[in-house]
N, C-alpha and C positions, 0 to 999 in steps of 0.2 A: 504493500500500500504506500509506503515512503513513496516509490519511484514514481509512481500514479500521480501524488500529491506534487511532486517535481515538476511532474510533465505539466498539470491542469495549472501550478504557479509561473511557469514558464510562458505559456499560452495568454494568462491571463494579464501578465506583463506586456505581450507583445500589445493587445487588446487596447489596454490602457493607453500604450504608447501611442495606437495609431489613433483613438478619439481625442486624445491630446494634444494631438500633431507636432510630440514632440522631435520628431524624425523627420527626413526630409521622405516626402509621397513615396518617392519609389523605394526605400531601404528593403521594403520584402523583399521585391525584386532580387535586388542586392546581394541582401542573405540568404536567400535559394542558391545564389550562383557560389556564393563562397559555401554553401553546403555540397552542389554538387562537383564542384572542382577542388575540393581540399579534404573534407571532412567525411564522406561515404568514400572515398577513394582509401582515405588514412584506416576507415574503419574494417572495408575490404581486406585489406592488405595486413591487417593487423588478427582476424577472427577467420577467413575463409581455409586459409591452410590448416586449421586443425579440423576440416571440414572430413568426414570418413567417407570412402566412393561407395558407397554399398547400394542396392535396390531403396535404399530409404529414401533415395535421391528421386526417384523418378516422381514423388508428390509434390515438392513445392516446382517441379519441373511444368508437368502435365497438368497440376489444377489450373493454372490461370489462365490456360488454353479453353478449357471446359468452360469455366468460370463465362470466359471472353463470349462463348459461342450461344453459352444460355441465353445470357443478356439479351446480348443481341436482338434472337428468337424473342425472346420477351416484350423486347422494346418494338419491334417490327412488327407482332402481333397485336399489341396496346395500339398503335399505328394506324392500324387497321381499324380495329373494334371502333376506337374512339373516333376517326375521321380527323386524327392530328395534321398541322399543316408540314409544307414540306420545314419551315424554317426550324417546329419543333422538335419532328421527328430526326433532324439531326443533328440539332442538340443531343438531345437524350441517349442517341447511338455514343453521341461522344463521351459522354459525361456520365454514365448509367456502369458501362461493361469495365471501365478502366479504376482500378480504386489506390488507395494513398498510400500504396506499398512500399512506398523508401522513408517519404518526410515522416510520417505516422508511424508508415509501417515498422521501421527500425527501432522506434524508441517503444514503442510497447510491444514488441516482440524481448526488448530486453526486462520493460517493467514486468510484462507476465509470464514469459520464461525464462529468464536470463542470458546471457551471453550465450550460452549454446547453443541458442536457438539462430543468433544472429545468420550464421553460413547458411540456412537455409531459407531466411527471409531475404537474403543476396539473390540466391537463384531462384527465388521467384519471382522477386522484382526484376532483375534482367534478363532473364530467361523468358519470362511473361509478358508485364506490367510495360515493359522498356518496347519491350520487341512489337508488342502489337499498338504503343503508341506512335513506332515510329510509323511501319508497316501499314497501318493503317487510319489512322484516327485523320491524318492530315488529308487522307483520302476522303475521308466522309467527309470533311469540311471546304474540302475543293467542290462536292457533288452537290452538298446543300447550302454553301454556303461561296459568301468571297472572301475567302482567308488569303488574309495579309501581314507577310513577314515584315517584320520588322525593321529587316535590313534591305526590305525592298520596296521600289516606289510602283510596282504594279501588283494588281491581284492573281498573278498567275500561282497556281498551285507547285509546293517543292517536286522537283522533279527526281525519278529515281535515284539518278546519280548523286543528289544534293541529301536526298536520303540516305542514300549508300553513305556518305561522306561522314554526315551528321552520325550514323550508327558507329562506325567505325574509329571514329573520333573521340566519344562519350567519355569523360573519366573513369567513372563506375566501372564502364565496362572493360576500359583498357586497363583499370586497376584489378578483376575479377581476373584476366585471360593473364597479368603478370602473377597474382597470388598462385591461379594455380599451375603454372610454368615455372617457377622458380620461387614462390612464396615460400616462409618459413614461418615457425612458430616460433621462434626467436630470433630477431635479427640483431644483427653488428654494432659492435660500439653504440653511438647516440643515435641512431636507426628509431633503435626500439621505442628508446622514450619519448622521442620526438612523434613517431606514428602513433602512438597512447597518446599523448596529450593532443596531438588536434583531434584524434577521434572523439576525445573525452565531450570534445566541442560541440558536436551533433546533434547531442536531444536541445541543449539549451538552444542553440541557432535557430535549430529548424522549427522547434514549437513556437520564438518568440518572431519567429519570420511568417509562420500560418498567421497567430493572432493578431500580425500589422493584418493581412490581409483579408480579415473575417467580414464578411459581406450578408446581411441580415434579412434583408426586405424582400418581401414576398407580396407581388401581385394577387388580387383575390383572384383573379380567371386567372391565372397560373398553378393554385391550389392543386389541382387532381395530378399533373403531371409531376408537380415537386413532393406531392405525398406518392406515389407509385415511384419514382426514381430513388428515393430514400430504400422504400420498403424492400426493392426488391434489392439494392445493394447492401442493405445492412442486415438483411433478414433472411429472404429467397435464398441469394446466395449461399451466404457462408451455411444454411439448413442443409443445403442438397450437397455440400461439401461435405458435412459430419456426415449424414446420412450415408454416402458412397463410400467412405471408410471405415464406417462402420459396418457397413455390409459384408466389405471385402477384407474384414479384420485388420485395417492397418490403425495400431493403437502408438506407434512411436514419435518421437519429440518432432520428427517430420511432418507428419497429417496430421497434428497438433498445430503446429506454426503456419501450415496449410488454410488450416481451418478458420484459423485469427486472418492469414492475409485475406480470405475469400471477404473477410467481412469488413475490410478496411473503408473507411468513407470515400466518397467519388474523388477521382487524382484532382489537385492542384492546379498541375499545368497540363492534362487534359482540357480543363473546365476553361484555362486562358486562352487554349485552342480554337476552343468554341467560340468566347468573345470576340476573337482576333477576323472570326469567319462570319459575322454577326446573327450567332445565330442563340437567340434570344436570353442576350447577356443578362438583364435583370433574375431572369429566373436560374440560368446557371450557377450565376455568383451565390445568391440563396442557398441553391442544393450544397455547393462547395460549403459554405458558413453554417450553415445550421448540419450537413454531415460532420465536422471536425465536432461540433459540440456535440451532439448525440453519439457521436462514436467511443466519447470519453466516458459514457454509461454502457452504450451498447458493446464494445470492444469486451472490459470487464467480464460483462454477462455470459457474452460466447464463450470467453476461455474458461470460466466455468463450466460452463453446461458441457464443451468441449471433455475436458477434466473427468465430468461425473459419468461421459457417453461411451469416448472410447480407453 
């Protein structure tokens, strides 16, 4: 519970900070980018190599694939039923399948399992969460939307190659492919303490960079699509996650950390995706701002029930 109470005083700093506008507007920005260019890289590089190659690996591998596909399904079908438009409908494609499996996911992966658990919430965040934001989410928002880079003065959509580039370039990731090529669980001289202390940097960065960013307000005709986009990511989900493992008797710290990523609140920078493609920024930003806070009850709850299932 300590770490819990860390994480929610960290968050609610950030919070503070951005009603106060004690910081200049963009600092989340900011502290994302020093999160993911310094800090998941340190923590990579620092926890993956004690990581074991065994079958237990193939869950945080395979769920966010599954996880990604249901969604979808779900959201396509809601699409339908309801007669959403198109600006909705891909919204929610964006913002629904993709959930907060580094910023979130890391720090209560270690509040509710601890550090062991970290190597596996690595590969499922890049193996998964990473892969199909690149892969594809930019894709939805070329289709439904006019997504516009930042580094560019036209709406044209990233093109594979500029995809390719972006993957292959990623911190995370190029921290991930060195841990496990020559990673150690000790490293040399001032290495080691130097990769500890920036990783130490993580949960506080990252939660106090969400709550700059926390975005509240909800349209009343936006209601049914922001209460279905919650429910099925913080609920659907991570259900039919325990459920599958528990059928197929996978009860280890793997389909455990599994089962918390399936149920992490909608990504981040997903949800900025969406904005960027306009596709109905008010209601996304909400699902983003009210999932970080419901996840810090509903997170909890999972790895319990998690706990008591398999």
């Amino acid at each position: 519970m300590d770490n819990l109470t860390l994480i929610v005083a960290y968050l609610l700093i950030g919070w503070l900070l951005q009603i106060t506008r004690s910081l200049p507007e963009n600092s989340g920005q900011v502290l994302n980018q020093y999160v993911i260019y310094v800090a998941v890289p340190a923590m990579v590089l620092i926890h993956l190599p004690s990581l074991q190659i065994n079958k237990s690996v193939l869950a945080p591998i395979f769920t966010p694939w599954v996880m990604f596909g249901l969604a979808m399904a779900l959201v396509l079908l809601l699409s339908r039923l309801l007669k959403w438009s198109k600006e909705l409908t891909g919204a929610m494609l964006i913002v629904v399948p993709l959930g907060n499996t580094s910023f979130m996911g890391f720090p209560m992966v270690t509040a509710l399992y601890g550090e062991a658990g970290l190597p596996y919430a690595v590969l499922y965040d890049q193996a998964g969460s990473f892969l199909a934001l690149i892969l594809f989410s930019s894709v939805i928002a070329a289709r439904y939307g006019r997504y516009q880079q930042s580094q560019q003065e036209n709406n044209e959509p990233t093109s594979k190659k500029q995809q390719a580039l972006k993957l292959l370039t990623f911190p995370p990731l190029l921290a991930m492919i060195a841990a496990l090529l020559v990673g150690q669980e000790q490293y040399p001289g001032a290495i080691q303490p130097l990769l500890e202390s920036l990783a130490q940097t993580l949960v506080p960065v990252v939660m106090i960079a969400v709550g700059l960013q926390l975005k509240l307000r909800v349209l009343r005709h936006d209601m049914v699509p922001f209460a279905l986009a919650l429910t099925i990511k913080l609920l659907v989900l991570p259900l039919c996650a325990l459920m599958t493992f528990k059928f197929i008797g996978a009860n280890d710290l793997a389909a455990k950390v599994a089962v918390l990523e399936a149920a992490m609140p909608p990504m981040i920078t997903a949800g900025a995706l969406a904005i960027a493609a306009g596709l109905k920024p008010r209601l996304v930003a909400a699902i983003i701002g009210y999932g970080v806070l419901i996840g810090m009850v509903s997170l909890p709850a999972v790895a319990w029930l998690t706990q008591a299932t398999l």
